[in-house]
C-alpha positions as CSV (number, residue, x, y, z in Angstrom):
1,X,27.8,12.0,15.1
2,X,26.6,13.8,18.5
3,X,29.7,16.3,18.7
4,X,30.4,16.6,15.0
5,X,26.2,17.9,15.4
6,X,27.2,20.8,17.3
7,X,30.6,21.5,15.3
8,X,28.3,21.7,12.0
9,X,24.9,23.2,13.1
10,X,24.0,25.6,15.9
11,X,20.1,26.9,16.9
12,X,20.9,30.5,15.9
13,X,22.4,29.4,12.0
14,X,19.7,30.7,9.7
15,X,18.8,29.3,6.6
16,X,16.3,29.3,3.8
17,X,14.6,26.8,1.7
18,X,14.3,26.3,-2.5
19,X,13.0,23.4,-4.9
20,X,14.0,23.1,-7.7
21,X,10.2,22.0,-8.9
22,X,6.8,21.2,-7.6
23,X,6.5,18.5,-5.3
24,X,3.4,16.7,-6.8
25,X,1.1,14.0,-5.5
26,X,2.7,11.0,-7.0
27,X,5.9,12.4,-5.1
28,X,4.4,12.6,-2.0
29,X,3.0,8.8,-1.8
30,X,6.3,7.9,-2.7
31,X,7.8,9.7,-0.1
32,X,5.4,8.6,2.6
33,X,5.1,4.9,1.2
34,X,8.6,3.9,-0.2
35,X,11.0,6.7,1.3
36,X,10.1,7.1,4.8
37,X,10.9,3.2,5.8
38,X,14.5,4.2,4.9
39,X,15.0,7.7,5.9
40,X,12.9,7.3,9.4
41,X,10.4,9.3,11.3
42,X,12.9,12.0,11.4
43,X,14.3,12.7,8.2
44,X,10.3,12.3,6.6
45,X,9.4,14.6,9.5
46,X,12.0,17.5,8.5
47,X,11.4,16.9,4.9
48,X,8.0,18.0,5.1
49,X,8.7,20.6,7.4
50,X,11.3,22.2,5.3
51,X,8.5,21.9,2.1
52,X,5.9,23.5,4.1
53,X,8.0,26.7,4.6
54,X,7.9,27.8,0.7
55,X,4.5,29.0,-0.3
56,X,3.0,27.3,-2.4
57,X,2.6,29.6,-5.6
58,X,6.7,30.0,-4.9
59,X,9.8,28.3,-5.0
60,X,12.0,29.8,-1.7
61,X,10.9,30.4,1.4
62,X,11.8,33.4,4.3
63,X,14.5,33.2,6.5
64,X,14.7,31.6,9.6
65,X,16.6,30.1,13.0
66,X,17.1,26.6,13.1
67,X,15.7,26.7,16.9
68,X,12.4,27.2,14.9
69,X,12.9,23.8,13.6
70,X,13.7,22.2,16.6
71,X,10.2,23.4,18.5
72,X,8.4,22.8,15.1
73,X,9.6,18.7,14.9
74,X,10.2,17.9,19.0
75,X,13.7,16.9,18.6
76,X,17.5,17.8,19.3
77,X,20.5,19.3,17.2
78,X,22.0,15.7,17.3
79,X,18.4,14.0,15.8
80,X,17.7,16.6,13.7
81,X,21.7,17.3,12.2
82,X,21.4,13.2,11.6
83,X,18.1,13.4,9.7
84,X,19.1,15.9,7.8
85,X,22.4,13.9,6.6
86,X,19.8,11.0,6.0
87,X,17.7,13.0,3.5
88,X,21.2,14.4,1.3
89,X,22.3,10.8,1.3
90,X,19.3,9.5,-0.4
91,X,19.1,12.5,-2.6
92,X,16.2,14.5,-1.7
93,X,18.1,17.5,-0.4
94,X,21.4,19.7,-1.5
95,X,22.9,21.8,1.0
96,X,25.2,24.9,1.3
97,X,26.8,27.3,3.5
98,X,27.7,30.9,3.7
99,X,30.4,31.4,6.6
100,X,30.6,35.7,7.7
101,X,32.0,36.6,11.0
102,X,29.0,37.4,12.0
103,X,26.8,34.0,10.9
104,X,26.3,31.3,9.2
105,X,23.7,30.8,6.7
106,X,22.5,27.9,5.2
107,X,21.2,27.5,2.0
108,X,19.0,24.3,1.5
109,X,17.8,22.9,-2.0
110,X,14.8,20.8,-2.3
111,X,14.5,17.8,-4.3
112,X,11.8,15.8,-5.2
113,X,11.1,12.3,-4.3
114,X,11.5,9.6,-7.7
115,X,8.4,8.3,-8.7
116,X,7.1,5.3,-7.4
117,X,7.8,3.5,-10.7
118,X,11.5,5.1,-10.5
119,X,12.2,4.3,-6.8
120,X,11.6,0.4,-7.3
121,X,13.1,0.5,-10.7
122,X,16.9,1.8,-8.6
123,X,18.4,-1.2,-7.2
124,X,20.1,0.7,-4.8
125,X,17.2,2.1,-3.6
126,X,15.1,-1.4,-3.8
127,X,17.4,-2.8,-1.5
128,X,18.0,-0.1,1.1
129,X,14.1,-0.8,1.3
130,X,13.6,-4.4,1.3
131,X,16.1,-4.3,3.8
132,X,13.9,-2.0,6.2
133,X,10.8,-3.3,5.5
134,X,11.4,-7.2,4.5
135,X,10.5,-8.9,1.1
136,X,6.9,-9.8,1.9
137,X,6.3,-6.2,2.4
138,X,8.3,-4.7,-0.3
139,X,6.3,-6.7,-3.0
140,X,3.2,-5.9,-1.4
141,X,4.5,-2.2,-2.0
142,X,5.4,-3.4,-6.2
143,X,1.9,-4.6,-6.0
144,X,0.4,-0.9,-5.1
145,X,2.3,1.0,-7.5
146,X,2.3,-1.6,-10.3
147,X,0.6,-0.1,-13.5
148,X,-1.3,-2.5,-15.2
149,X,-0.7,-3.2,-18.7
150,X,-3.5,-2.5,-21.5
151,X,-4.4,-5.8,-23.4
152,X,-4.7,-4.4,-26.8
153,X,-4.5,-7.9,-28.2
154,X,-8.5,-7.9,-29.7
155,X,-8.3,-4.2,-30.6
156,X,-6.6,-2.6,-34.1
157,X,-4.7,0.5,-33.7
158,X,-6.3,3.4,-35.8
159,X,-4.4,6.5,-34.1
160,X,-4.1,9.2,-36.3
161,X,-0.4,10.7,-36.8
162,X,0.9,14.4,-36.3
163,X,1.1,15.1,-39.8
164,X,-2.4,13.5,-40.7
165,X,-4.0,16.3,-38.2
166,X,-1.3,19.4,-38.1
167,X,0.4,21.6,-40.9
168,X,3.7,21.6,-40.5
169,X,6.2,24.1,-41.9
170,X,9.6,23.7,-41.5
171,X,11.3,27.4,-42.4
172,X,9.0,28.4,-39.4
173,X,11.0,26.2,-36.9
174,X,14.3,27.2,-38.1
175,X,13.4,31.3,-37.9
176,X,12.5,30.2,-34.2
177,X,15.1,28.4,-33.4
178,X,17.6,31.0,-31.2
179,X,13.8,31.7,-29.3
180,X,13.5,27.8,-28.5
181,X,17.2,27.4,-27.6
182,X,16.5,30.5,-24.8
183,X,13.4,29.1,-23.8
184,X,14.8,25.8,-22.8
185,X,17.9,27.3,-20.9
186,X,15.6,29.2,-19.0
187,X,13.4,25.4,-18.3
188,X,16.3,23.3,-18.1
189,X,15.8,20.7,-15.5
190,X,17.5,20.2,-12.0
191,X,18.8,16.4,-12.2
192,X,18.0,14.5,-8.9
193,X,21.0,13.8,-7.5
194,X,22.4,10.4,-8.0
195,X,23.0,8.0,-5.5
196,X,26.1,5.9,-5.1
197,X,27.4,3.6,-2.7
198,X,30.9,3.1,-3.4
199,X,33.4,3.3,-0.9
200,X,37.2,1.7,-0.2
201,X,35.6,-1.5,2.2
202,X,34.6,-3.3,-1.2
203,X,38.5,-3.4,-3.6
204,X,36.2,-3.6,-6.8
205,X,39.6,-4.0,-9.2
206,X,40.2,-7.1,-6.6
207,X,36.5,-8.4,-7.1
208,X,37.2,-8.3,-11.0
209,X,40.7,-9.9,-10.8
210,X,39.7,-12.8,-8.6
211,X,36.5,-13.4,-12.1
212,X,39.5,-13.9,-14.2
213,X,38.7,-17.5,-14.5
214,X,35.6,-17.0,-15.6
215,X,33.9,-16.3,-18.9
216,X,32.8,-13.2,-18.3
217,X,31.9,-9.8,-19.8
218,X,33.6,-7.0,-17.3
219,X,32.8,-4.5,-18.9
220,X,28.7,-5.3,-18.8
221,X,29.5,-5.9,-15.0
222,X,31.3,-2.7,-14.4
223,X,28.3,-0.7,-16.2
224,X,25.7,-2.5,-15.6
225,X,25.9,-4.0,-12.0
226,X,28.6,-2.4,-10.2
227,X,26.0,0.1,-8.2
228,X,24.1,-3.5,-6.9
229,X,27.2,-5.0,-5.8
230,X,28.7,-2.1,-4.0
231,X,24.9,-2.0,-2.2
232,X,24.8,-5.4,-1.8
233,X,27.8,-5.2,0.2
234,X,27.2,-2.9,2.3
235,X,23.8,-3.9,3.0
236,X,24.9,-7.5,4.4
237,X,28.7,-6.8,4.8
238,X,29.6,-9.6,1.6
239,X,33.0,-9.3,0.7
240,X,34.9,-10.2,-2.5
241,X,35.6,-13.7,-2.4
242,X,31.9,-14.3,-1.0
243,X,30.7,-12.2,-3.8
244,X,32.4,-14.1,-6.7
245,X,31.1,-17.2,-4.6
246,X,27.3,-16.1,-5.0
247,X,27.8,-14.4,-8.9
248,X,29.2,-17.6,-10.2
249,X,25.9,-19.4,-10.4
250,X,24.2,-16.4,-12.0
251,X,26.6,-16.2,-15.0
252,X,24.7,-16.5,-18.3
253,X,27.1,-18.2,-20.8
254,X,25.4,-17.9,-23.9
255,X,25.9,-14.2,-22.9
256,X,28.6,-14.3,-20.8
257,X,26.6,-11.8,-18.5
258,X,25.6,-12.0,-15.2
259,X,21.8,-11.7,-14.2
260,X,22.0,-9.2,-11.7
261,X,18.2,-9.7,-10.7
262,X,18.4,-12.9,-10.5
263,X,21.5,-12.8,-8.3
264,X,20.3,-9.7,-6.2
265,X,17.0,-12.0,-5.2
266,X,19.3,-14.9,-4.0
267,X,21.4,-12.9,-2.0
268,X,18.2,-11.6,-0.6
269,X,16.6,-14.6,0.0
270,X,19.9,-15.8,1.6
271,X,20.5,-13.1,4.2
272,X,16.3,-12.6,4.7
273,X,15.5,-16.4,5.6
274,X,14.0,-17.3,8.7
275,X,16.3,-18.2,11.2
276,X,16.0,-21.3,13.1
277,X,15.2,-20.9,16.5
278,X,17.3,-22.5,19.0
279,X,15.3,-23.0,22.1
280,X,17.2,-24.2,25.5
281,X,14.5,-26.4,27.2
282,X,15.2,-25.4,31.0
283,X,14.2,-28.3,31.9
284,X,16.3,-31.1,29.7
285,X,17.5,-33.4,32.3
286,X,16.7,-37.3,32.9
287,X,14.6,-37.1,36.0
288,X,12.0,-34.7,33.9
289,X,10.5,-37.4,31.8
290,X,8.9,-39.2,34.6
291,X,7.3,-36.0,35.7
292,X,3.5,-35.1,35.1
293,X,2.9,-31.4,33.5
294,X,1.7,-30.2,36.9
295,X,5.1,-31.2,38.6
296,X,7.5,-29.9,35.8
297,X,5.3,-26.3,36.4
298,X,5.7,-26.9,39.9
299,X,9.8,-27.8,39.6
300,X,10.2,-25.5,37.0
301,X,8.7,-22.5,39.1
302,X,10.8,-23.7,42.3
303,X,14.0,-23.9,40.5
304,X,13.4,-19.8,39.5
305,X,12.9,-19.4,42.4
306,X,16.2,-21.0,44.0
307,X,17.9,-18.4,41.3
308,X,16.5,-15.8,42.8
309,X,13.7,-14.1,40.8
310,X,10.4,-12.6,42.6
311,X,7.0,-14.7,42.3
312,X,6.3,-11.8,40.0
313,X,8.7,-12.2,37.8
314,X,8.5,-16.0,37.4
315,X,4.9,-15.8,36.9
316,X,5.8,-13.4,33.9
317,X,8.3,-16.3,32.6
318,X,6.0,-18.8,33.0
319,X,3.4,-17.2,31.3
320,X,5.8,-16.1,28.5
321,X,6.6,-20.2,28.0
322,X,3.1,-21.4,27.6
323,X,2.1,-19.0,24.6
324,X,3.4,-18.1,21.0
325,X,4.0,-14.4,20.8
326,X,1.3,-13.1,18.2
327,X,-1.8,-14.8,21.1
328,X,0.3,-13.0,23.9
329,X,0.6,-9.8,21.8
330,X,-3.4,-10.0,21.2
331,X,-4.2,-10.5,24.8
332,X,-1.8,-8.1,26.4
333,X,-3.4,-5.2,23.7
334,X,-7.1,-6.3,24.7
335,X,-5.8,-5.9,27.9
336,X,-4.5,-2.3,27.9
337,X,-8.2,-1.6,25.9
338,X,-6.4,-1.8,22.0
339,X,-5.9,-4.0,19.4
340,X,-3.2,-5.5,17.4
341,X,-2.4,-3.0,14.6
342,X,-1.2,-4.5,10.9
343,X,2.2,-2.9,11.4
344,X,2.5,-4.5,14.8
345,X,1.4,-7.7,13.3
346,X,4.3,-7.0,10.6
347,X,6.5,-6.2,13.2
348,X,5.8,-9.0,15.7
349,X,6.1,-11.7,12.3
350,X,9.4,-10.5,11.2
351,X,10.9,-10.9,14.6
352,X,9.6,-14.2,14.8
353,X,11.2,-15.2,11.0
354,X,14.3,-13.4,11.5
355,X,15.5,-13.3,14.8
356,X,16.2,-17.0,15.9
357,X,14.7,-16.0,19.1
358,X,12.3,-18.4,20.8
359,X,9.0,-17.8,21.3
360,X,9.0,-17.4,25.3
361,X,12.1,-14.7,24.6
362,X,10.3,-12.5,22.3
363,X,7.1,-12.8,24.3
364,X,9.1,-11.1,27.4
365,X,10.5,-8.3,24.7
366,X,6.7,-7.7,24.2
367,X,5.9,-7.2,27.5
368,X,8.8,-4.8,28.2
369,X,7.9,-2.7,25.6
370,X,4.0,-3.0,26.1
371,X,3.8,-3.2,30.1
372,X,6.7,-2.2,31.9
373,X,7.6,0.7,29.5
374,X,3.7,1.4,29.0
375,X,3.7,1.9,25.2
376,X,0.7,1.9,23.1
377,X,2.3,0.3,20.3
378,X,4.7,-2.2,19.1
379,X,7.4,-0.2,17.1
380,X,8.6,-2.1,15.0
381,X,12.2,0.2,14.5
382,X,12.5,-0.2,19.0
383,X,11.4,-4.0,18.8
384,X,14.2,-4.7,16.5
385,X,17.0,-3.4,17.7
386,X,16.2,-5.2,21.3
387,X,15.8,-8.5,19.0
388,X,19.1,-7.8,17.2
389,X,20.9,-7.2,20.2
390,X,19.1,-10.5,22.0
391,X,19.7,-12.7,19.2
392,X,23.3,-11.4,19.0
393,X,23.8,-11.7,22.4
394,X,22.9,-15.9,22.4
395,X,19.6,-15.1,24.9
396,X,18.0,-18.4,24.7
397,X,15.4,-18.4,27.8
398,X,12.6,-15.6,29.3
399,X,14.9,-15.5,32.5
400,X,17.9,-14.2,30.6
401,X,15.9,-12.2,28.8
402,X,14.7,-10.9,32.1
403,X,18.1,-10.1,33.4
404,X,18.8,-8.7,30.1
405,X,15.8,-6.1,30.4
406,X,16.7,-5.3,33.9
407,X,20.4,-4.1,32.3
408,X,18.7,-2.5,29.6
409,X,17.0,0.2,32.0
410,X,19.5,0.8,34.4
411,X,22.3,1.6,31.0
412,X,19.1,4.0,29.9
413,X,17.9,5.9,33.3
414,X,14.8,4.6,32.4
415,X,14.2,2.9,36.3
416,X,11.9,6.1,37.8
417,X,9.2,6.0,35.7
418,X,5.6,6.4,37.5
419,X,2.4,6.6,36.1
420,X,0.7,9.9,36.1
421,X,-1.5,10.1,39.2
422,X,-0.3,7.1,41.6
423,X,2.8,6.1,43.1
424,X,3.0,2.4,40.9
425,X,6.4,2.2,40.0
426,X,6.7,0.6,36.5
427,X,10.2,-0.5,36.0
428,X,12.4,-3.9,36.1
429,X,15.0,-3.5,39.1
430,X,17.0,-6.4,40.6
431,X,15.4,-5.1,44.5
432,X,11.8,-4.5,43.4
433,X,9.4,-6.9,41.2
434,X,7.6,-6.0,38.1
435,X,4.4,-4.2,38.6
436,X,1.6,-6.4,39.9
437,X,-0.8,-6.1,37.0
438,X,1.9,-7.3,34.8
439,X,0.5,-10.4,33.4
440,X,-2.6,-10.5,30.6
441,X,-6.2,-11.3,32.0
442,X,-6.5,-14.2,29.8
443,X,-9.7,-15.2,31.4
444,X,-13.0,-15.4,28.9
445,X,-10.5,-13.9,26.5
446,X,-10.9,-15.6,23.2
447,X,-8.7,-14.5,20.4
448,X,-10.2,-15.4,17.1
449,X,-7.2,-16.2,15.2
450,X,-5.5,-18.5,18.1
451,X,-8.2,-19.7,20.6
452,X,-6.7,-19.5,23.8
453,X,-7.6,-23.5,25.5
454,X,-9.2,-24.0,28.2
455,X,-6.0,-25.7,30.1
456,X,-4.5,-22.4,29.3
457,X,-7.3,-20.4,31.1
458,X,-6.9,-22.2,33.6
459,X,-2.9,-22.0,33.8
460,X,-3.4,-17.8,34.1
461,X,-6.0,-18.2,36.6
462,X,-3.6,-19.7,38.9
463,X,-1.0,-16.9,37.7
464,X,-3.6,-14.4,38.6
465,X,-4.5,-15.7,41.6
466,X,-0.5,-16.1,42.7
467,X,0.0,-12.5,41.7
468,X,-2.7,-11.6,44.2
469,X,-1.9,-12.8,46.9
470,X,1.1,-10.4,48.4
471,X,-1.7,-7.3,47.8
472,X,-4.2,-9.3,49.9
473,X,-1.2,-10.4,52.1
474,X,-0.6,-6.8,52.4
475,X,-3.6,-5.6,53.3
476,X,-3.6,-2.8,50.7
């Protein structure tokens, strides 16, 4: 995608920007609430740029450079070639070119977002977005943009019809016939592109041989749900024999029809489930049941030590074993002077559901991404893809994890970084520990939802006091 970016697109390629009609209000909460989970902070970005460059009372906009677009949205030819592919796949722009020897010129055509009611009614677009956002969140989203229903039930209709209240005369309609027929060429609506997702990975005349055996109508399949199967493959890679395996059980036979809803919320349910977490108890031997707490701590620190890791860094894995992730994401937050934001709650939850990861392994991801990297937030979109690659790569304790973050910023160049104004360096390397102030001050820190004990207060204290000690050693 990188090179085919600068084969397609260069900063001095002008182009200008029509809609095809107004973007109203209703459009633009769709866009921000039910679009932008899909497209990403790039594509919404561009979007709105592209809208704000038509006037208002018009429906094109001046020419420009598409360097002006790169200093207007902070981002590369690479980032912003990709969003713009992510915002003609989804149907909310058109786009063409005009090749001279001198220039290229781009022509790009607006379109506007579906409707709330529209979006969630499209099953290819429901699942594009349950699949970025989860199922508790997406009905939360049906919830918002639900219309209630108007109980009528104790209420008698007594609406007047047209032809109770207006004359009508029918020789005047036909006289104005040919001025109606111009009048609605010159209004004729722009269709919104349609999306489909079918491609050659999913043999659909395969899919519908291997139903032979099956009462079934084919033809109500093919019309009806062929766009939700094709999605539903390529959203969790199901194939055709797995796909016949699942659509079985949702085959009506007093209709021989299948009920795609019913069979798209299985499927969901199936490939959205928690995962189990499978936790490798470092210290699962025979000798370790006749130990105290104290002297498993004790053994358990020792033994990281013996493999190598700094007192820093095994005070960070202890600490990351003896809390679940949402209290270490609290205290760590009320550390840094913040608080836990709803989408970092989100975001923190679905990791925990989804990833298989355990607790102590997610809790090190948080501090990465919090501490050493010296975010403000938990993104969700970052957080994510670490967990993916974590739970695909079988990390099962904080010290793999560890290494694992270690390789992580020496692949990414990421091992310099300083904080403005001192010389702290703030990075994972195998040579140096992690910064000193690494761990949460969990003393006299309550959080309401999880009271932190006071064993637990006393556990960081000791952390605290450990991670002191090569400063005071140090004379610094």
């Amino acid at each position: 995608m990188r090179n085919d970016a600068w084969k397609q697109l260069h900063p001095q390629d002008s182009f200008i920007v029509k809609i095809v009609k107004p973007i109203e209000r209703s459009h633009e909460q769709a866009l921000s609430f039910l679009y932008q989970p899909v497209i990403g902070i790039d594509a919404f970005g561009l979007y709105h740029t592209l809208l704000s460059s038509i006037d208002p009372s018009d429906y094109d906009s001046y020419e420009q450079r598409h360097a002006e677009l790169f200093n207007q949205l902070l981002i590369d030819l690479p980032r912003l070639y990709k969003a713009r592919a992510r915002l003609e796949g989804i149907g909310l722009l058109k786009v063409y070119v005009q090749q001279t020897k001198e220039q290229r010129r781009f022509l790009y055509e607006l379109f506007p977002p579906q409707t709330a009611q529209a979006f969630l009614s499209d099953d290819v677009l429901s699942l594009l977005l349950i699949d970025s956002v989860g199922q508790v969140k997406y009905e939360q989203l049906v919830k918002r943009f639900r219309i209630p229903k108007i109980d009528t039930s104790d209420y008698l209709e007594i609406t007047q019809k047209f032809l109770d209240v207006y004359e009508w005369h029918e020789q005047s309609m036909s006289s104005h016939q040919e001025l109606f027929s111009q009048t609605k060429a010159q209004l004729e609506q722009v269709p919104t592109p349609k999306i489909t997702v079918k491609d050659a990975s999913f043999d659909w005349d395969y899919f519908l041989e291997s139903l032979n055996g099956l009462y079934l109508d084919k033809v109500h399949l093919e019309e009806e749900g062929q766009e939700t199967i094709y999605t539903l493959h390529k959203l969790y890679g199901i194939d055709e024999l797995e796909m016949k395996r699942l659509l079985e059980p949702e085959i009506d036979y007093s209709t021989n029809k299948v009920n795609l809803n019913s069979l798209r919320q299985q499927i969901i349910k199936q490939y959205h489930k928690p995962k189990k977490q499978i936790v490798e108890t470092p210290l699962a031997d025979d000798s370790t049941g006749e130990l105290t707490k104290e002297e498993q701590k004790v053994r358990r620190k020792n033994t990281l030590l013996q493999k190598g890791f700094t007192p820093v860094e095994v005070n960070v894995i202890l600490s990351s074993e003896a809390f679940n992730p949402m209290v270490f994401l609290d205290t760590l937050k009320r550390q840094k002077g913040g608080f836990v934001a709803n989408e970092e709650r989100w975001a923190l939850e679905n990791i925990v559901k989804q990833s298989g990861l355990p607790d102590a392994v997610i809790n090190v991801l948080v501090h990465f991404i919090l501490v050493a990297k010296d975010n403000k937030m938990l993104n969700a979109k970052y957080a994510n893809s670490i967990a993916n690659d974590w739970a695909q790569s079988r990390i099962k304790t904080p010290e793999d994890a560890l290494t694992k973050v270690k390789e992580l910023v020496l692949e990414t160049g990421e091992s310099q970084h300083t904080k403005k104004g001192t010389n702290q360096k703030r990075y994972y390397n195998s040579k140096i520990p992690l910064k000193k102030e690494s761990l949460p001050e969990w003393v006299d820190q309550k959080n309401e939802e999880t009271p932190v004990s006071k064993e637990e207060e006393e556990f960081f204290k000791e952390q605290l006091r450990q991670l002191r000690k090569p400063k005071e050693e140090g004379g610094s």
